[in-house]
FIVO-50306 format. One line per field, with one value per residue: residue number from 1; residue in three letters; x, y, z of N, C-alpha, C in turn. Coordinates in steps of 0.2 Angstrom, whole numbers, plus 5000, padded with zeros to 4 digits. Each point is the difference from the previous one (the first is absolute). Example, Ala and Ser with C-alpha at 12.3 -4.5 7.8 and 13.67 -1.06 7.14 Angstrom:
BEGIN
nr = (1/2) .
rest = (Ala/Ser) .
n.xx = (5066/4998) .
n.yy = (4972/5005) .
n.zz = (5039/4996) .
ca.xx = (4996/5004) .
ca.yy = (5006/5006) .
ca.zz = (5000/5001) .
c.xx = (5004/4996) .
c.yy = (5006/5005) .
c.zz = (5000/5003) .
END
This chain:
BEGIN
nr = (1/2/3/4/5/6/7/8/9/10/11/12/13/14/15/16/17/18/19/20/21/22/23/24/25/26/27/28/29/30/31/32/33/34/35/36/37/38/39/40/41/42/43/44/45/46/47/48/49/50/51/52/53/54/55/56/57/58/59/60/61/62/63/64/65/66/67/68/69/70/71/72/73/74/75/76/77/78/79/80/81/82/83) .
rest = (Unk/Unk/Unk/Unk/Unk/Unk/Unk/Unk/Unk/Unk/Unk/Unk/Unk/Unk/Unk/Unk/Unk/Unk/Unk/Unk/Unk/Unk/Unk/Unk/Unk/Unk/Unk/Unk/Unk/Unk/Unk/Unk/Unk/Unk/Unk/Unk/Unk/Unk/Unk/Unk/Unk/Unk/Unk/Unk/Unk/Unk/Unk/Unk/Unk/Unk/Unk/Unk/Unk/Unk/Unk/Unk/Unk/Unk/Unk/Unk/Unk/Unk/Unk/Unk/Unk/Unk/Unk/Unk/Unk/Unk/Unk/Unk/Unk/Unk/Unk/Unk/Unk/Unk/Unk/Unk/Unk/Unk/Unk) .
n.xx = (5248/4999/5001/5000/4995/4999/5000/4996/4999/5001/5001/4993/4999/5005/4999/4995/5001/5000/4995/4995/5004/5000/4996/4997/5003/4997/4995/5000/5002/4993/4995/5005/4999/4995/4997/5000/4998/4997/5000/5004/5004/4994/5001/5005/4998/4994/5002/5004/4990/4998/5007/5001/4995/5001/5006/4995/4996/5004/5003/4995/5000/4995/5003/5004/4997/5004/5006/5004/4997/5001/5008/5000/4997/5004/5005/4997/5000/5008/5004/4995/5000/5008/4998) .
n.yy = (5422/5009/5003/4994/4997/5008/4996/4995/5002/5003/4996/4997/5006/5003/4993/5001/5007/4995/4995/5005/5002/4994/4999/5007/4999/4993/5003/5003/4997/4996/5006/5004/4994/5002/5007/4998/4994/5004/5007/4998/4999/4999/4993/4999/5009/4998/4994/5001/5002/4992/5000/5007/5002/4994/5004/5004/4995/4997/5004/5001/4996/5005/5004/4995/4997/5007/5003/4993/5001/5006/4999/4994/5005/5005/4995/4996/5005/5001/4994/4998/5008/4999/4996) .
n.zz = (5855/4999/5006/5001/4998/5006/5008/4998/4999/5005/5003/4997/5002/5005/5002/4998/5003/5006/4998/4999/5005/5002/4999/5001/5010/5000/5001/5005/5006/4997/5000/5007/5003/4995/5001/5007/5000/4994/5003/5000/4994/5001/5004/4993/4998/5002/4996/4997/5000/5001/4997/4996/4999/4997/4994/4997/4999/4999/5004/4995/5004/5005/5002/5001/5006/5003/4997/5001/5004/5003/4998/5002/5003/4997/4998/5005/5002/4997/5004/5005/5000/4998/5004) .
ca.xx = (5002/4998/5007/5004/4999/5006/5010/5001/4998/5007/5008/5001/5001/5008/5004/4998/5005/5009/5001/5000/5005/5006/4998/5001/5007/5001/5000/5005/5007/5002/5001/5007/5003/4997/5003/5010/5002/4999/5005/5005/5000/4993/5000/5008/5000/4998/5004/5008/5000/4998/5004/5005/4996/5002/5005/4999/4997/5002/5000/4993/4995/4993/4998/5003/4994/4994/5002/4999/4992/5001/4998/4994/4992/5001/5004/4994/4991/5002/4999/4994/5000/5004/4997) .
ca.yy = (4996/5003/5002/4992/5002/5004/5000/4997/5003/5004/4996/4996/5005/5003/4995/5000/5005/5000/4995/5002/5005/4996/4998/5003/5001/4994/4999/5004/4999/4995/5002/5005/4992/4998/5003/5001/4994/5001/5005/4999/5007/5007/5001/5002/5006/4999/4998/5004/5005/4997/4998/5005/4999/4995/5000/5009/4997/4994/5001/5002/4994/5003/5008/4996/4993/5004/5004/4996/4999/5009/5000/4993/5002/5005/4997/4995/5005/5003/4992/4997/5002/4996/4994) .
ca.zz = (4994/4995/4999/4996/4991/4997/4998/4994/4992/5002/4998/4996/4995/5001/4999/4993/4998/5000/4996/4992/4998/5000/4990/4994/4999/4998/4990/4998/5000/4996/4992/4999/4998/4996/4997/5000/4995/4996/4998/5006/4998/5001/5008/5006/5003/5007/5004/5004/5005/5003/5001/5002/5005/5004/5007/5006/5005/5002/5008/5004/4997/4997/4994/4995/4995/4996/4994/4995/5001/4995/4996/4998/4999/4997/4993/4998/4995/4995/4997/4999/4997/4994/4995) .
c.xx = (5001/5010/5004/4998/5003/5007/5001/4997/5007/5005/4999/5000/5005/5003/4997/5002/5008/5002/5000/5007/5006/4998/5003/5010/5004/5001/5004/5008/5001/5001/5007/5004/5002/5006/5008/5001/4999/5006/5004/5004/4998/5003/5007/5000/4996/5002/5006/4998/4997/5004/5003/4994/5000/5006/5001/4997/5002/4999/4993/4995/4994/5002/5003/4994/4992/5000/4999/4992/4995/5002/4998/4996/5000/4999/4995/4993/5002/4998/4994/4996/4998/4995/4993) .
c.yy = (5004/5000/4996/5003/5005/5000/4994/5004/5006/4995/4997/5008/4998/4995/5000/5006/5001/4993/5003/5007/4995/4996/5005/5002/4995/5001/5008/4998/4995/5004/5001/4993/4999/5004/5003/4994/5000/5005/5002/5010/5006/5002/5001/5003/5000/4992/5004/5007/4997/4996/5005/5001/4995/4999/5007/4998/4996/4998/5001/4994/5001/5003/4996/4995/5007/5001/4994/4997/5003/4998/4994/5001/5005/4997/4996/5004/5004/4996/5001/5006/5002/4997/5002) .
c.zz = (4994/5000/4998/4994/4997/4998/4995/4995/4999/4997/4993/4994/4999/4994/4991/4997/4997/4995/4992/5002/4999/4994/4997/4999/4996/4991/4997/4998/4996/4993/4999/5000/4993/4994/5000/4997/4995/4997/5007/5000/5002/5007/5005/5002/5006/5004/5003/5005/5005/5005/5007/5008/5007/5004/5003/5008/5004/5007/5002/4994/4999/4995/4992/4995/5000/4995/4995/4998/4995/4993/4994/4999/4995/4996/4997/4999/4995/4994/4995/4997/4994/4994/4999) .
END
């Protein structure tokens, strides 16, 4: 019985780890949301490498929704940062 209890206190970790890393990616992207509607300007120079990136990649769909991924995440801790 001891082993159930473990593999549930196991999953209900996982699941309560990866809920506060998806919160915290959440309110990130909300910050770079935030602030590219705010100053639009700030961000056309990594928009147009975001861009240029996207069509380097084109033919390769993984390494493609990596890079964009990469850099969403860059932009939105620079973001939040930021503030």
């Amino acid at each position: 019985m001891w082993i159930v209890y473990a593999i549930l206190f196991l999953f209900g970790y996982v699941v309560v780890r990866r809920a506060g890393a998806m919160a915290n990616e959440i309110w990130a992207l909300q910050v770079y949301a935030t602030e590219l509607l705010l100053r639009p300007e700030r961000h056309q120079a990594k928009a147009a490498e975001l861009r240029e990136t996207m069509l380097r990649l084109a033919n390769d769909p993984r390494a493609r929704d990596k890079a964009v991924n990469r850099a969403l995440h860059q932009w939105a801790a620079e973001a939040a940062a930021a503030r």
